[in-house]
C-alpha positions as a Markdown table, in Angstrom:
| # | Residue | x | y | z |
|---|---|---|---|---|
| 1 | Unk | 0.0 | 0.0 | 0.0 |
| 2 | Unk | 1.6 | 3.8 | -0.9 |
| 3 | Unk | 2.2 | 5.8 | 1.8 |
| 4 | Unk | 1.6 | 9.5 | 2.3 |
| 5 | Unk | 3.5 | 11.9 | 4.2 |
| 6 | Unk | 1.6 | 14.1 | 7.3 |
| 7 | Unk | 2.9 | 16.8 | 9.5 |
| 8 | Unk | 1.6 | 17.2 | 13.0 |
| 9 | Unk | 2.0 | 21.1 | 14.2 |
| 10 | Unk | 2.2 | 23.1 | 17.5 |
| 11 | Unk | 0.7 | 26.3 | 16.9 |
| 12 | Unk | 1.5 | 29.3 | 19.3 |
| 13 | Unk | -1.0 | 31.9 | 19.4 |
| 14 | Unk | 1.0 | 34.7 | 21.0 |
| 15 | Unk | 3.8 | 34.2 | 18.4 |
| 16 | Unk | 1.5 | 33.3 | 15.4 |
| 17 | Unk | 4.1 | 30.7 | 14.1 |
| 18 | Unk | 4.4 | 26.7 | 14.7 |
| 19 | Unk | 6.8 | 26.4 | 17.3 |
| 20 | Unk | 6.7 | 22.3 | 17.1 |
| 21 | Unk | 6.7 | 20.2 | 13.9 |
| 22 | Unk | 6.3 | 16.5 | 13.1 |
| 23 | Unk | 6.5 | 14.3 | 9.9 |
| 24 | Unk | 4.8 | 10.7 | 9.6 |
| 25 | Unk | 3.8 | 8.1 | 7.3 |
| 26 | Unk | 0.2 | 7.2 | 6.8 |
| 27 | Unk | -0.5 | 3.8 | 4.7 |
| 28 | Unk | -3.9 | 3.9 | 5.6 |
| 29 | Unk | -6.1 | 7.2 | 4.9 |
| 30 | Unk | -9.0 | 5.7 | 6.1 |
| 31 | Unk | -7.6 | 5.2 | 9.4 |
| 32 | Unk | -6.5 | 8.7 | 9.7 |
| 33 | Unk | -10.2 | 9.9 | 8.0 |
| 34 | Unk | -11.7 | 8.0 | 11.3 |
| 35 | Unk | -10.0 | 9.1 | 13.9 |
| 36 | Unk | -10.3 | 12.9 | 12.9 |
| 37 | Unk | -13.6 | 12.3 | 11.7 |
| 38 | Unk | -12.8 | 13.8 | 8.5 |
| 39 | Unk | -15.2 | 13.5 | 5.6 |
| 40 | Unk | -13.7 | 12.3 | 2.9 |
| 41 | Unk | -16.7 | 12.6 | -0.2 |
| 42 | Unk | -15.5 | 16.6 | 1.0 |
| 43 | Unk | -11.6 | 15.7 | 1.0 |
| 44 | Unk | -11.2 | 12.2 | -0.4 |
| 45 | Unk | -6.9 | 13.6 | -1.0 |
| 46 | Unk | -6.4 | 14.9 | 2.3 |
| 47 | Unk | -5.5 | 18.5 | 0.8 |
| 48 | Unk | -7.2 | 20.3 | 3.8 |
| 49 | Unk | -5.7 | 21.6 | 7.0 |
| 50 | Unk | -7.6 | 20.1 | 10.3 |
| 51 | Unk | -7.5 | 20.8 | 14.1 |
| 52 | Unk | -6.8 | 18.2 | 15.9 |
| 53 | Unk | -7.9 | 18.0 | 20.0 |
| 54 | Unk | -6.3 | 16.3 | 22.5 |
| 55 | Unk | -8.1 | 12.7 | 22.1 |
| 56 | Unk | -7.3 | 13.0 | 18.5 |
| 57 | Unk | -4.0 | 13.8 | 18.9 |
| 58 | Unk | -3.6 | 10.7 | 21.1 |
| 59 | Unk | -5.4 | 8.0 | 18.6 |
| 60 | Unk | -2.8 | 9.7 | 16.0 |
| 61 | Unk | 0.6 | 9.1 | 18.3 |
| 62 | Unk | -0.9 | 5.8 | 19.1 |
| 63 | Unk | -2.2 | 4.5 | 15.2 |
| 64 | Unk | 1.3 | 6.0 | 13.7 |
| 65 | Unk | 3.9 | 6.3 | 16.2 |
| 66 | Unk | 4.4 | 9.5 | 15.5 |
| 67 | Unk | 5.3 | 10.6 | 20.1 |
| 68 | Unk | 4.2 | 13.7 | 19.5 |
| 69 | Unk | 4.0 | 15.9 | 22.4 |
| 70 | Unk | 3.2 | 19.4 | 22.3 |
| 71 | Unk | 2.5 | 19.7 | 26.3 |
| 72 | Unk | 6.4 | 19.4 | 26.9 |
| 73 | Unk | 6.7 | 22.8 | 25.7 |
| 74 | Unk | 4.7 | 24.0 | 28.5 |
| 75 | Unk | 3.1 | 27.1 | 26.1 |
| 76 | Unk | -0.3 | 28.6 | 27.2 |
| 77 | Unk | -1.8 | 28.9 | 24.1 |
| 78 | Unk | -1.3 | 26.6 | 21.4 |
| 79 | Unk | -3.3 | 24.7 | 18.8 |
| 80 | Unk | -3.0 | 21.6 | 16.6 |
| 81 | Unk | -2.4 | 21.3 | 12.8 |
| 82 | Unk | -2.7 | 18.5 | 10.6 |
| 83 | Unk | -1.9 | 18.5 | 6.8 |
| 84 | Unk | -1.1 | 16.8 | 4.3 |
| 85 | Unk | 2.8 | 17.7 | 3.0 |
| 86 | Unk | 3.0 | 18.9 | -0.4 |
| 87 | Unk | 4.2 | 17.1 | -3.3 |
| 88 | Unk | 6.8 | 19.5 | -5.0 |
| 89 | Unk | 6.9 | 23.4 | -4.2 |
| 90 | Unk | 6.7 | 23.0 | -0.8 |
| 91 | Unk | 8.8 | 26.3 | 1.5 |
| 92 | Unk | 10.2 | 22.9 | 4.0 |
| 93 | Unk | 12.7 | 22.4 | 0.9 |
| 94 | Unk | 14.1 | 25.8 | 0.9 |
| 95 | Unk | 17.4 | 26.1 | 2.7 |
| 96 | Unk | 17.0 | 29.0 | 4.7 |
| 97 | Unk | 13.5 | 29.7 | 6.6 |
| 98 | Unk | 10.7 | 31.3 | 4.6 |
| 99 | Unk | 9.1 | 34.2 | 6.4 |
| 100 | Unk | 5.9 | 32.7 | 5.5 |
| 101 | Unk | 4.3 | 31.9 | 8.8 |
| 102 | Unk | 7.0 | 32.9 | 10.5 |
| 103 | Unk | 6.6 | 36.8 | 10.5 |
| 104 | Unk | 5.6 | 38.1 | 13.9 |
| 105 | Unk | 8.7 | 36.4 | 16.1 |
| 106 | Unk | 10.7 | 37.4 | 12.5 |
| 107 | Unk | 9.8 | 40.7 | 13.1 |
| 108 | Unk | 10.0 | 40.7 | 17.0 |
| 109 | Unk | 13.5 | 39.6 | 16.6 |
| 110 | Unk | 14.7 | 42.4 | 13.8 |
| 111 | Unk | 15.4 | 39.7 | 11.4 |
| 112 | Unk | 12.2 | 40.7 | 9.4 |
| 113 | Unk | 11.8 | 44.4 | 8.5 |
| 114 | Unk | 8.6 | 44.3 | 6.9 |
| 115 | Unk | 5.0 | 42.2 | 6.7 |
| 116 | Unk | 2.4 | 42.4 | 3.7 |
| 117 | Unk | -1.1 | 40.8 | 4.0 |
| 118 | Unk | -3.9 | 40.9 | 1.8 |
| 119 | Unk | -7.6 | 40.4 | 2.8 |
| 120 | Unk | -5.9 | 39.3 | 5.9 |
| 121 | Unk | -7.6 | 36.8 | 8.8 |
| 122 | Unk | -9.2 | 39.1 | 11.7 |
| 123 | Unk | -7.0 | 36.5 | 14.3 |
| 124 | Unk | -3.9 | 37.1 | 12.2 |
| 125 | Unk | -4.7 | 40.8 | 12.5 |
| 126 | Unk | -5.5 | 40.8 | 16.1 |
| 127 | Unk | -1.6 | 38.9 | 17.0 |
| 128 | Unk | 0.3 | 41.7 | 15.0 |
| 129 | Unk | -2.1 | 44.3 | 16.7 |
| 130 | Unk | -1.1 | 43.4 | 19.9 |
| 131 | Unk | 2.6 | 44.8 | 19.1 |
| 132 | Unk | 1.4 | 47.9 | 17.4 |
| 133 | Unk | -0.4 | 48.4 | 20.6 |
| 134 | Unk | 2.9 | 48.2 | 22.3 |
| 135 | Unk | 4.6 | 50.7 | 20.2 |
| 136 | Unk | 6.9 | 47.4 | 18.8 |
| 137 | Unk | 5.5 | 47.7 | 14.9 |
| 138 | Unk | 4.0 | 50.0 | 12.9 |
| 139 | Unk | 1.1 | 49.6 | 10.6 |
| 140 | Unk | -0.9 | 51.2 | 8.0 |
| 141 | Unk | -3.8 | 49.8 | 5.6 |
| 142 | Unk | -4.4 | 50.1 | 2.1 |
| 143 | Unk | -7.9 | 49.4 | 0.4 |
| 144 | Unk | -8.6 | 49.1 | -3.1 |
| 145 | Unk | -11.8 | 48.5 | -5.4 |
| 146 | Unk | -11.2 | 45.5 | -7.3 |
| 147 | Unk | -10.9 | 46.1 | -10.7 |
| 148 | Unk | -14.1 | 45.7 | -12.9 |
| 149 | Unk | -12.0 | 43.0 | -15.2 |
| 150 | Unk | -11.3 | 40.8 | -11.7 |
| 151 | Unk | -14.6 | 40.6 | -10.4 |
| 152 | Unk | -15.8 | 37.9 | -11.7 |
| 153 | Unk | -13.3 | 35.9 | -9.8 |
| 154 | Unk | -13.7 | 37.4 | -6.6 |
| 155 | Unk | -13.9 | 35.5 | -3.7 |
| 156 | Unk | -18.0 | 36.0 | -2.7 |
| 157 | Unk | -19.9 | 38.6 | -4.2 |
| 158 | Unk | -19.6 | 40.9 | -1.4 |
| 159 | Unk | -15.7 | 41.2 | -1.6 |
| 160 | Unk | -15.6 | 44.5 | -4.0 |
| 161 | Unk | -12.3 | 45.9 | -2.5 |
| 162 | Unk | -8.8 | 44.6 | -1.7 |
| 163 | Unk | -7.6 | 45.5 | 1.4 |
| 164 | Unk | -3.5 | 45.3 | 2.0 |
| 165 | Unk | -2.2 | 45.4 | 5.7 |
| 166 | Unk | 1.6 | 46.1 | 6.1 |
| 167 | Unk | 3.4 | 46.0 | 9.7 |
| 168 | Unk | 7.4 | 47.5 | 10.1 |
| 169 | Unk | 9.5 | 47.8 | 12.9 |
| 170 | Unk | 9.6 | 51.1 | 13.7 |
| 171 | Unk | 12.4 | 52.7 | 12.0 |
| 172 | Unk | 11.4 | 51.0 | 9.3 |
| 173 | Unk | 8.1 | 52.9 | 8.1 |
| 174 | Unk | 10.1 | 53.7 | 4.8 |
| 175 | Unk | 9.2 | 50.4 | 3.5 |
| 176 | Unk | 5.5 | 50.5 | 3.2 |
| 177 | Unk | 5.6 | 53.3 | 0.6 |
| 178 | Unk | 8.4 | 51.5 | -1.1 |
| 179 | Unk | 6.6 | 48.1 | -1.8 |
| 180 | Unk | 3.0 | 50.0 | -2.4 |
| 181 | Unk | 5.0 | 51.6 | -5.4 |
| 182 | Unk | 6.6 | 48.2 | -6.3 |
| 183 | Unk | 3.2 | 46.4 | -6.4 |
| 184 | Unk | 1.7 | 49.7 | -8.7 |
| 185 | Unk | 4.6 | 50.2 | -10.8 |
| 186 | Unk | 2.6 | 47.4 | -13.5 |
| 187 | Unk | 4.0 | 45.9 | -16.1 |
| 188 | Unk | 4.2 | 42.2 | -14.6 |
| 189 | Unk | 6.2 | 40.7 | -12.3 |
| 190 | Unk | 9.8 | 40.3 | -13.0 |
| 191 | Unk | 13.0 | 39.3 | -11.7 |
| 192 | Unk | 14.1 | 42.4 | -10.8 |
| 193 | Unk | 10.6 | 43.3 | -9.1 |
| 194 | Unk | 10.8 | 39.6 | -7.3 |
| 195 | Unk | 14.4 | 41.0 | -5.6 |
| 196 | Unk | 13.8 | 44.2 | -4.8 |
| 197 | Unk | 10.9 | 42.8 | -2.4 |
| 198 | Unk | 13.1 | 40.2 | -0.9 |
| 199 | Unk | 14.9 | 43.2 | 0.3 |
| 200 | Unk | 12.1 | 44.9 | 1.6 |
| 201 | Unk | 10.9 | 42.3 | 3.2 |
| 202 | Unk | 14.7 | 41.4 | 4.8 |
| 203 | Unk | 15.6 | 38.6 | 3.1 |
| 204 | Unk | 19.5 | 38.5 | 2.9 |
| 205 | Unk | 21.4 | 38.0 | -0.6 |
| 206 | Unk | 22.3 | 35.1 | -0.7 |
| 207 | Unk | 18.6 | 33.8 | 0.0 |
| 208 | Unk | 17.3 | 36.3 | -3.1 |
| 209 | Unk | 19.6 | 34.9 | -4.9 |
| 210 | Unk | 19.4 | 31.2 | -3.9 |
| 211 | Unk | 15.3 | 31.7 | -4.9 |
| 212 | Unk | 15.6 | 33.2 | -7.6 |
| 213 | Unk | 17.9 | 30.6 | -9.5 |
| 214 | Unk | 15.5 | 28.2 | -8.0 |
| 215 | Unk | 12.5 | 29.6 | -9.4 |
| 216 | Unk | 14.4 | 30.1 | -13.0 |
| 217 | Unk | 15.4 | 26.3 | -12.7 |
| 218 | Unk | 12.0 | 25.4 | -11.4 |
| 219 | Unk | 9.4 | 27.2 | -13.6 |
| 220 | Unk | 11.6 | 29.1 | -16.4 |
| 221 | Unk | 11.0 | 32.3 | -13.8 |
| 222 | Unk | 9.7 | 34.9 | -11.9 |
| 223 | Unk | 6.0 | 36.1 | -13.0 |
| 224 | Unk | 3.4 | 34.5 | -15.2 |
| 225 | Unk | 2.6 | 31.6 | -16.8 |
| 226 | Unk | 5.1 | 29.2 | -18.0 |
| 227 | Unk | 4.4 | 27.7 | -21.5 |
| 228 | Unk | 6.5 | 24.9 | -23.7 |
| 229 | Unk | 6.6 | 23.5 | -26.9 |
| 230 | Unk | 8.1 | 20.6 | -28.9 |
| 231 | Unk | 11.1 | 21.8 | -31.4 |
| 232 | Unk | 12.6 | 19.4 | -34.3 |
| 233 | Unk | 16.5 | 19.3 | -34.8 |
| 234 | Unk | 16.5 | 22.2 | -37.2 |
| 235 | Unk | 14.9 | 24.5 | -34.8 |
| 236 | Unk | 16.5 | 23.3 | -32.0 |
| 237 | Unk | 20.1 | 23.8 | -34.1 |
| 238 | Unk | 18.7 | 27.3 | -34.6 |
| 239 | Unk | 18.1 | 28.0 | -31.1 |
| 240 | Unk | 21.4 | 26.8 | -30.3 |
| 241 | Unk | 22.7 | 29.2 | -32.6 |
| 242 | Unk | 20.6 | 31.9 | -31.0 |
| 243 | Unk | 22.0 | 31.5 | -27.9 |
| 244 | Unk | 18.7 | 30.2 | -26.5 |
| 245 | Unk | 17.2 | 33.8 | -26.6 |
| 246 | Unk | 14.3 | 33.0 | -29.5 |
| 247 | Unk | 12.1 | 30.7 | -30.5 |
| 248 | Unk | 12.5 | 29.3 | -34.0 |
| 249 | Unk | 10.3 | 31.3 | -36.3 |
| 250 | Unk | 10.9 | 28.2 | -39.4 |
| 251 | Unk | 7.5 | 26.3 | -38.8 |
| 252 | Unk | 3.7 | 26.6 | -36.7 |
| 253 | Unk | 4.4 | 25.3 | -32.9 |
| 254 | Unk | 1.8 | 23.7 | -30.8 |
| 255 | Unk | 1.9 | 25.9 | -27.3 |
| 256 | Unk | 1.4 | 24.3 | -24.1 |
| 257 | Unk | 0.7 | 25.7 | -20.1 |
| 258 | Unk | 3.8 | 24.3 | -18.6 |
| 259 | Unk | 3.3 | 22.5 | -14.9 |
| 260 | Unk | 6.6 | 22.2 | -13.1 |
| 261 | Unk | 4.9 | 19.5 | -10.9 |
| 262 | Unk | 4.1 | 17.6 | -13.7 |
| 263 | Unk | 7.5 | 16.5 | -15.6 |
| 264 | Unk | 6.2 | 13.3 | -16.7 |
| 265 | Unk | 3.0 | 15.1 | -18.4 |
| 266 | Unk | 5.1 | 17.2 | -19.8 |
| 267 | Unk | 7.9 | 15.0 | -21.5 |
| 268 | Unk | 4.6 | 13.1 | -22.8 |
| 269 | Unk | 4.2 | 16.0 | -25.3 |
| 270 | Unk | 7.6 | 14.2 | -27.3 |
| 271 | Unk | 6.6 | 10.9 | -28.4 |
| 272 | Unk | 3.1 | 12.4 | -29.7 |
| 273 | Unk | 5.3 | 14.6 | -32.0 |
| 274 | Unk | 7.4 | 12.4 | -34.7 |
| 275 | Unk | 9.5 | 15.2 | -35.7 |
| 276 | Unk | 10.1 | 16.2 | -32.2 |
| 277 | Unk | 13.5 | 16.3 | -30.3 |
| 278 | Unk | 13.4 | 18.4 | -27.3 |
| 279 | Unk | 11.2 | 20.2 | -25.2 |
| 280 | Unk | 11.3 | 24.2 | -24.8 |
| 281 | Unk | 10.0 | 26.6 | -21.8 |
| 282 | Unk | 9.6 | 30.1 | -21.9 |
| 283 | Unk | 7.5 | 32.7 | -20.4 |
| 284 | Unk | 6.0 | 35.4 | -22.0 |
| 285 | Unk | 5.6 | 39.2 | -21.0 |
| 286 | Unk | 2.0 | 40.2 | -18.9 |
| 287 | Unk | 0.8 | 41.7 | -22.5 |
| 288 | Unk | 1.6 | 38.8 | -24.3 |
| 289 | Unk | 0.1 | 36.0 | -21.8 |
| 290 | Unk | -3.0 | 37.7 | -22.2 |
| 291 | Unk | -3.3 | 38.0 | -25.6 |
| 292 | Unk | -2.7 | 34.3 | -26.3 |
| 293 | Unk | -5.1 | 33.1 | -23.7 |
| 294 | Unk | -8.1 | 35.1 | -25.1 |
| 295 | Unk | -10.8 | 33.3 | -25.0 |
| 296 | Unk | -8.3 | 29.6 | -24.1 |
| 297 | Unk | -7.2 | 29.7 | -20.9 |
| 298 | Unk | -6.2 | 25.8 | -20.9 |
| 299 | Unk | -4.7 | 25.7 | -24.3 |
| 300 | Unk | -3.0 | 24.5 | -26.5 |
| 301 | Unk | -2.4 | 26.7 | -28.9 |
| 302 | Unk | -1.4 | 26.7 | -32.4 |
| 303 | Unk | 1.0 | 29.9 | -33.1 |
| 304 | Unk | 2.2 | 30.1 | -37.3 |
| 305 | Unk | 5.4 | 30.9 | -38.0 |
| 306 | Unk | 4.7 | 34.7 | -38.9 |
| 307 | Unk | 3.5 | 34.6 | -35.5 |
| 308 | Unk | 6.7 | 33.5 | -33.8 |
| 309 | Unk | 8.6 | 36.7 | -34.2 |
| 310 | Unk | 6.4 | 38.7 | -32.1 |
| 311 | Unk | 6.1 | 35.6 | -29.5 |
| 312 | Unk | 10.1 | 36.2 | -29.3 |
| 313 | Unk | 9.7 | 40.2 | -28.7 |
| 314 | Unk | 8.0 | 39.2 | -25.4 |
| 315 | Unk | 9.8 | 36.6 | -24.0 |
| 316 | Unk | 10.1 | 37.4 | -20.7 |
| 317 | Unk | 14.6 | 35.4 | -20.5 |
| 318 | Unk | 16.0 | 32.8 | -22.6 |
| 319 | Unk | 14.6 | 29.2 | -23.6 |
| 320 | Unk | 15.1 | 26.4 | -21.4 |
| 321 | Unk | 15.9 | 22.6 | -23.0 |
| 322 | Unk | 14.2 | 20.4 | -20.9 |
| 323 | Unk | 14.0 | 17.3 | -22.4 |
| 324 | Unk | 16.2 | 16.1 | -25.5 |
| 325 | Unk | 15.8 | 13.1 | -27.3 |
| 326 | Unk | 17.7 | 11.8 | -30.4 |
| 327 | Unk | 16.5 | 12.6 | -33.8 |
| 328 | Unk | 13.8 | 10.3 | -35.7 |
């Protein structure tokens, strides 16, 4: 039977932050579905995140063997978290700690400078509140009408505004103005956008760096949608050539949404070509992305050659080589 993989956390309410993490293997869902009483027509995958109480908590130590034991921290306030660990993307692989989660004792400790929210949770609001309270942080809210174009995927039909929260150390009030012009400035998202908030936010160097490359390595890079397409030997000589800054513009391309979580789907796309040799990502400019998925937001899409050129004025860095194959 497969196993899955489950992490039991401690979650400190004055903090805001797990203080206590466990990982276990489950190789029976059902048995973890009873004993939390989950429902699983609702959440056959396990994909939601579930409170556990202390009898709970006790069946789980005892089914697993996980010796989980939140009481020997001796906190006043704590809850329990169950979830299911993410295949993938998840922040646990990163080698430095994310600030996600982790920004209020970040911040009470100097090593975060500054905290963005949208549509934040009232709780989450009331824990940093507490500090501005105290004179620790500072905080000022923005609230905007959503745009007419992004109402119809609003969360409820009573959510016509966005509403940002940001908290700084004091000192540190600079930043607020600094990311709200970021976050205006429009265009789409970019590299150079993605590291100039890693700054604001405190983030050293080498971990903009470090996440950057990752995400370049990961998804073909920062902002949007990635895409890929099949190439045959000619065009892949030609991008070669090119320095892997183009598509070629020689013959029509099939374009596919690209899933980094999805390799094997992805590689698929070679075989059902038979003049196919390797695969290319790209991404595409904000301007671009939108114009190809008028009216097909799943794709594919078939782009002609005298189409290509003006694909290539958009691309957003170079071509990536995925997968490579040897000619037919």
């Amino acid at each position: 039977m497969s196993q899955a993989s489950f992490i039991l956390s401690a979650f400190d309410l004055n903090l805001w932050c797990s203080v206590l993490e466990s990982k276990f293997m489950v190789d029976d869902l059902a048995a973890l579905q009873a004993i939390i009483d989950a429902d699983i027509d609702d959440d056959p995958d396990f994909t939601g995140f579930y409170s556990i109480d202390p009898d709970e908590l006790i069946a789980i130590n005892q089914r697993f063997d996980v010796g989980f034991d939140p009481a020997s921290l001796n906190l006043p306030e704590i809850e329990i978290w169950l979830e299911r660990e993410r295949k993938g993307r998840s922040i646990r692989d990163v080698p430095y700690l994310v600030h996600t989660n982790f920004e209020l004792p970040l911040m009470l400790e100097g090593r975060k400078k500054l905290a963005r929210f949208t549509d934040i949770l009232p709780s989450t609001e009331e824990a940093f509140d507490r500090w501005v309270a105290k004179s620790v942080l500072h905080k000022e809210v923005f609230v905007e009408p959503i745009p007419e174009a992004l109402k119809p995927f609003a969360i409820g039909p009573n959510h016509g505004a966005i509403r940002d929260v940001y908290y700084t150390l004091k000192g540190e009030e600079w930043r607020i103005p600094a990311m709200n012009l970021l976050w205006r400035a429009g265009g789409g998202w970019n590299e150079h956008f993605e590291r100039l908030e890693g700054m604001l936010f405190g983030y050293a160097d080498w971990q903009i760096d470090w996440w950057i490359a990752h995400r370049n390595e990961q998804s073909g890079g920062i902002g949007g949608v990635p895409f890929c397409c099949t190439v045959d030997s000619e065009g892949l000589k030609w991008m070669e050539l090119a320095g892997f800054k183009a598509l070629p513009p020689l013959a029509e391309i099939q374009i596919h949404i690209y899933d980094p979580d999805e390799d094997t789907v992805a590689a698929a796309l070679l075989p059902e070509d038979e003049c196919a040799v390797a695969l290319a990502r790209f991404k595409l400019s904000l301007e671009m992305q939108r114009k190809l998925l008028d009216g097909n937001t799943r794709g594919p899409w078939q782009i002609n050659r005298e189409q290509i050129p003006d694909i290539n004025r958009h691309l957003k860095r170079q071509v990536d080589v995925l997968f490579r194959q040897s000619a037919p």
